[in-house]
C-alpha positions in Angstrom: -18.5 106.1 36.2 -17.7 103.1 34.3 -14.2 102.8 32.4 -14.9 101.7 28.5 -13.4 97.9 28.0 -10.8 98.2 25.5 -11.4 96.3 22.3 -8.8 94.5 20.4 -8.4 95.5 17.0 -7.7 93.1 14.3 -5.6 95.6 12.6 -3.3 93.9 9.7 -0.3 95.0 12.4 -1.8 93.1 14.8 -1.7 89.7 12.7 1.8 90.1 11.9 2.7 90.2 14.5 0.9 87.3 15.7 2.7 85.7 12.7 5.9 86.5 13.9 5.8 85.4 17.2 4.2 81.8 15.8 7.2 81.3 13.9 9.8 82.6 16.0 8.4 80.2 18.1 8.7 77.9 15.4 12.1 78.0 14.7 13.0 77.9 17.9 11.2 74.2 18.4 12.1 73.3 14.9 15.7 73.9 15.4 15.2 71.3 18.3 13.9 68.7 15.8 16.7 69.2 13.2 14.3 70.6 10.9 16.0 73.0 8.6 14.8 76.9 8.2 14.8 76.3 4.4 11.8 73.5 5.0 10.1 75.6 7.6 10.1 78.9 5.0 8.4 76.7 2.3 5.9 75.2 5.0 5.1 78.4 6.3 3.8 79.2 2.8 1.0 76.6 3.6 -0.3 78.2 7.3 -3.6 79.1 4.9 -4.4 75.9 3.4 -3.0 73.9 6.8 -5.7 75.9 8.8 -8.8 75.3 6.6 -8.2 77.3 3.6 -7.3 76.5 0.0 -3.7 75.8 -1.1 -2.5 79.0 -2.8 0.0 78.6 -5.9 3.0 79.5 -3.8 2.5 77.3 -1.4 2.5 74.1 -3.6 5.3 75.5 -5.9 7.4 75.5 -2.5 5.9 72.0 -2.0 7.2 70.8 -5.4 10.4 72.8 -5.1 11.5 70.4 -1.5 9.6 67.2 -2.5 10.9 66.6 -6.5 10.1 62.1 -6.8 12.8 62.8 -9.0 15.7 63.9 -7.4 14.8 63.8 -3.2 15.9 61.1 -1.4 14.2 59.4 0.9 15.7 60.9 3.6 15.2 64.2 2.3 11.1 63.6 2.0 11.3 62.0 5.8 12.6 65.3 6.9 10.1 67.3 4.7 7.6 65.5 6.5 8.3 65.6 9.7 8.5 68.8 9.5 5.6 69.6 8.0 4.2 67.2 10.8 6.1 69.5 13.5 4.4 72.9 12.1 1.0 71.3 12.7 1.9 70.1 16.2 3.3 74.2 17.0 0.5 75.6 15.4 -2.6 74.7 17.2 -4.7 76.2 14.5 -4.1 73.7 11.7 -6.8 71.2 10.4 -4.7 67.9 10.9 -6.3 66.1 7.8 -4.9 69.1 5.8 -1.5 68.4 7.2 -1.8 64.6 6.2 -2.8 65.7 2.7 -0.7 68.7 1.9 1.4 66.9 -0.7 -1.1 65.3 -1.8 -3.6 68.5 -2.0 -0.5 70.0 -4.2 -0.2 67.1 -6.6 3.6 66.6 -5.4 3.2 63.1 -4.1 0.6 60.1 -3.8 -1.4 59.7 -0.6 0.3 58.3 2.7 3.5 59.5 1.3 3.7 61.6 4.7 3.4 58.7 7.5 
């Protein structure tokens, strides 16, 4: 007799787990690229939008809260954008025009400010 093929489920257990793993993994690399945890937190807010979906409230407020024209530097938004840059090269999922736009998409900062 024929053994039953054992079905994934996509429980909600399941994808955090998933989620944990993806950034585990992404602080591990990150740590690499001198990207601080602080940036990657805030990014990680994003994962929806940067994977196709819309930009949710929290996920710009982070975005406004690393990237202020006012007060950044330059080398501050050059970090914030390479790391953002870095989460969409770790996460195969994400929709690389959405990663280009983010800050834009969040009204933080003008087109091309993310190289």
């Amino acid at each position: 007799m024929a053994r039953p093929i054992h079905q994934p489920s996509s429980s909600p257990l399941a994808a955090i787990f998933i989620a944990v793993v993806v950034v585990a993994a992404v602080v591990d690399r990150i740590e690499a690229a001198s990207c601080p945890s602080t940036y990657l937190v805030k990014i990680t807010d994003c994962l929806s939008y940067l994977t196709g979906g819309q930009p949710t409230s929290t996920c710009c407020n982070s975005m406004k809260s690393l990237y202020s024209s006012s007060t950044a530097s330059s080398s501050v938004k050059a970090t914030m954008c390479g790391c953002i840059s870095y989460v969409g090269a770790v996460y195969s999922r994400v929709n690389w025009a959405f990663v280009a736009n983010l800050l834009e998409t969040c009204g933080v900062a003008p087109t091309g400010s993310c190289p």
